[in-house]
C-alpha positions in Angstrom: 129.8 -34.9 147.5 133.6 -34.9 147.1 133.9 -38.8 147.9 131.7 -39.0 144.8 134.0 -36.3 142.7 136.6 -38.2 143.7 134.9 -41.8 142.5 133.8 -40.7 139.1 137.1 -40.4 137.3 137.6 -44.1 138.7 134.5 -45.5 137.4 135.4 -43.8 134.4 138.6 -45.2 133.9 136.8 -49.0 134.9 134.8 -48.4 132.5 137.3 -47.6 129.7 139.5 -50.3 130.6 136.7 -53.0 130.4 135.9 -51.7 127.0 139.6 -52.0 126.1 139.7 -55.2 127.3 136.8 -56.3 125.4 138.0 -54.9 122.5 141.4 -56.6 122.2 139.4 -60.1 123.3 137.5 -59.8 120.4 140.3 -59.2 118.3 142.0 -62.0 119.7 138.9 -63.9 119.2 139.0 -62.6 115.3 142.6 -63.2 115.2 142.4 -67.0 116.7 138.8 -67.8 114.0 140.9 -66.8 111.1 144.2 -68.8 112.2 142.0 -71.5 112.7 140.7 -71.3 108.9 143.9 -70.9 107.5 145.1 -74.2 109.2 141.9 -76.0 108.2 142.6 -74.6 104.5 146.1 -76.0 105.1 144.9 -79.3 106.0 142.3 -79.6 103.4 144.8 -79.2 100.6 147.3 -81.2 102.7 145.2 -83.9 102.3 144.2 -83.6 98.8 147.9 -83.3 97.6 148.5 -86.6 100.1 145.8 -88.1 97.9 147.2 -87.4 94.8 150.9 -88.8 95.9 149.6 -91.7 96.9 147.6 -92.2 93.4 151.4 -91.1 91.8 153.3 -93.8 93.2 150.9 -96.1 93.7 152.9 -98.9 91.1 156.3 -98.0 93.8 153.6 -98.7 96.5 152.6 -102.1 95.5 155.7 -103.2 93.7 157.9 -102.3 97.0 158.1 -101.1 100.9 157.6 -97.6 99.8 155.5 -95.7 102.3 154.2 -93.2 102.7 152.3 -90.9 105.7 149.8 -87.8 106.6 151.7 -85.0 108.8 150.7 -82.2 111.0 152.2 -80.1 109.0 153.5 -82.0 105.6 153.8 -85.4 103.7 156.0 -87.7 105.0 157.6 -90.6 101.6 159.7 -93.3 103.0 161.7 -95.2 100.2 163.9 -98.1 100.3 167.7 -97.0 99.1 167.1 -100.1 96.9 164.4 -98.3 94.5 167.0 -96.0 94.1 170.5 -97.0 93.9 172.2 -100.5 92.9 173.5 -102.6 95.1 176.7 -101.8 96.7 177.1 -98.1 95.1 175.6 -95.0 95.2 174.9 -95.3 91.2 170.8 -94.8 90.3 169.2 -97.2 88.9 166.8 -97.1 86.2 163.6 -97.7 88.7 164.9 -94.4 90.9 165.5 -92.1 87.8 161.7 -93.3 86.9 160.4 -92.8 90.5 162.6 -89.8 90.7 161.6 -88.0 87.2 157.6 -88.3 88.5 158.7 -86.8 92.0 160.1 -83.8 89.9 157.2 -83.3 87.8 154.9 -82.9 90.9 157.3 -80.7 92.6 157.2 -78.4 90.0 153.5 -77.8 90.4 153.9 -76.9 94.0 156.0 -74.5 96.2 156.9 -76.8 98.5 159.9 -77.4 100.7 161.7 -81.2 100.9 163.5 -82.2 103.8 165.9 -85.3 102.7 167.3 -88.0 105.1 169.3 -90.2 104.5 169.5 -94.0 107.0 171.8 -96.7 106.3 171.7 -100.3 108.4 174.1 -100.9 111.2 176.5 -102.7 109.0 179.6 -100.7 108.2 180.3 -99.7 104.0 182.4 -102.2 102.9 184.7 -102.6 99.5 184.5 -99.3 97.5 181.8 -97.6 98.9 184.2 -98.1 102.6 187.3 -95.8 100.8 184.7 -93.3 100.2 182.5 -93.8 102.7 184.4 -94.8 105.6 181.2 -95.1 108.1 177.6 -94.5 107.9 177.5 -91.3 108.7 178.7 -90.1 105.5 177.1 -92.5 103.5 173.6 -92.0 104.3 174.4 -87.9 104.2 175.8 -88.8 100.5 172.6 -90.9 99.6 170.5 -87.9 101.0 172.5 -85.1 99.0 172.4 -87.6 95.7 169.1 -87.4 95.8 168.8 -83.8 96.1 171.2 -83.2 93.3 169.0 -85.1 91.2 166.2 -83.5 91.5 168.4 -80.2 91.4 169.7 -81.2 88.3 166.2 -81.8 86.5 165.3 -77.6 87.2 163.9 -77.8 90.9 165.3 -75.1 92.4 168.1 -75.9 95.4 167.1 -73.6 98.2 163.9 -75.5 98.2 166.0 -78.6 99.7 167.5 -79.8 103.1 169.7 -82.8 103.3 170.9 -84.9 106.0 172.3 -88.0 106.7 171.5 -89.9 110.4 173.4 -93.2 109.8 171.8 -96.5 111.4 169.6 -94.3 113.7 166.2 -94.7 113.7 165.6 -98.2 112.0 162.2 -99.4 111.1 163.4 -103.2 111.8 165.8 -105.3 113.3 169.4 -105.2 111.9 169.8 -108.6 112.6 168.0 -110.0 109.3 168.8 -109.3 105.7 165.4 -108.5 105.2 165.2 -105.6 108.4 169.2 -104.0 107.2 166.9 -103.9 103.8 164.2 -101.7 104.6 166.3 -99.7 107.3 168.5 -98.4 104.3 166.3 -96.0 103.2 165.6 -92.3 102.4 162.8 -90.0 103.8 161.3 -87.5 102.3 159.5 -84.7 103.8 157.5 -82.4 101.9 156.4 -79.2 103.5 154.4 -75.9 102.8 156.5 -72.8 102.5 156.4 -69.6 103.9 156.6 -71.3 107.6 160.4 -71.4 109.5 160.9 -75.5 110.3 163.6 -77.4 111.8 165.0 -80.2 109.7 163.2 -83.6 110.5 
């Protein structure tokens, strides 16, 4: 009769500790269901703002090597520098304030974040752009933040914006044709969802 005394506070405590347990598994469970909506919510509009872009710049798409991808967790725009800037300097061309004045009116309609990067080929600056840009380090970091402080400039506001510059790294072709140093020197644009802490691409 005492053993059993003895056991029924322990069963007790079993008992309550199972029912704990169960409790904060099905909150976990709750918690886990409702993450998992809010990333298929996430993805759903990732995908319908991926379908827009690519209806946006569809003329850039056709016209030249712009490109453009689905992401985990954004929407990844490759551009060649060449839509951008003329040949040899870091002034925009007509074609880039165009392509760049349709990027800022569909930022404005969105909160999202845009990582910039900017890649040169493996060909060192030469002539003027060399005094200012004496490797291509700084020259693809200046081609990033140009295109930052243009978009800036036309009312986006700047804490929305990262900008980098990762020289010859990364190419997409072989620097040893005109045609590969051509669609290595490029920027990349990352566009992102807010509210959520990211590295820089």
């Amino acid at each position: 009769m005492r053993t059993l005394a003895r056991a029924v506070p322990y069963v007790t405590l079993v008992a309550l500790a199972l029912t704990n347990s169960a409790c904060a598994s099905k909150k976990e469970y709750d918690t886990s269901v409702a993450r998992g909506d809010s990333l298929q919510v996430a993805n759903v509009r990732l995908q319908a703002e991926y379908d827009s872009l690519q209806n946006l710049f569809a003329t850039e798409m056709e016209a030249t090597s712009l490109d453009m991808q689905l992401l985990r967790d954004g929407i990844e725009i490759e551009l060649p520098a060449d839509l951008l800037f003329e040949s040899g300097s870091l002034e925009v061309k007509r074609d880039g304030s165009e392509f760049g004045m349709k990027l800022v009116d569909y930022l404005k309609g969105n909160d999202y974040l845009v990582f910039v990067t900017g890649f040169t080929d493996s060909q060192n600056p030469i002539g003027n752009l060399a005094r200012r840009y004496p490797t291509n380090w700084e020259l693809s970091a200046a081609r990033a933040a140009l295109a930052v402080r243009f978009l800036v400039g036309e009312g986006l506001s700047e804490d929305r914006f990262w900008a980098v510059g990762r020289a010859a790294n990364d190419p997409l072709a072989s620097n040893s044709t005109p045609e590969g140093r051509a669609k290595n020197r490029r920027l990349r644009l990352v566009l992102r969802p807010s509210g959520v802490v990211y590295n820089t691409p």
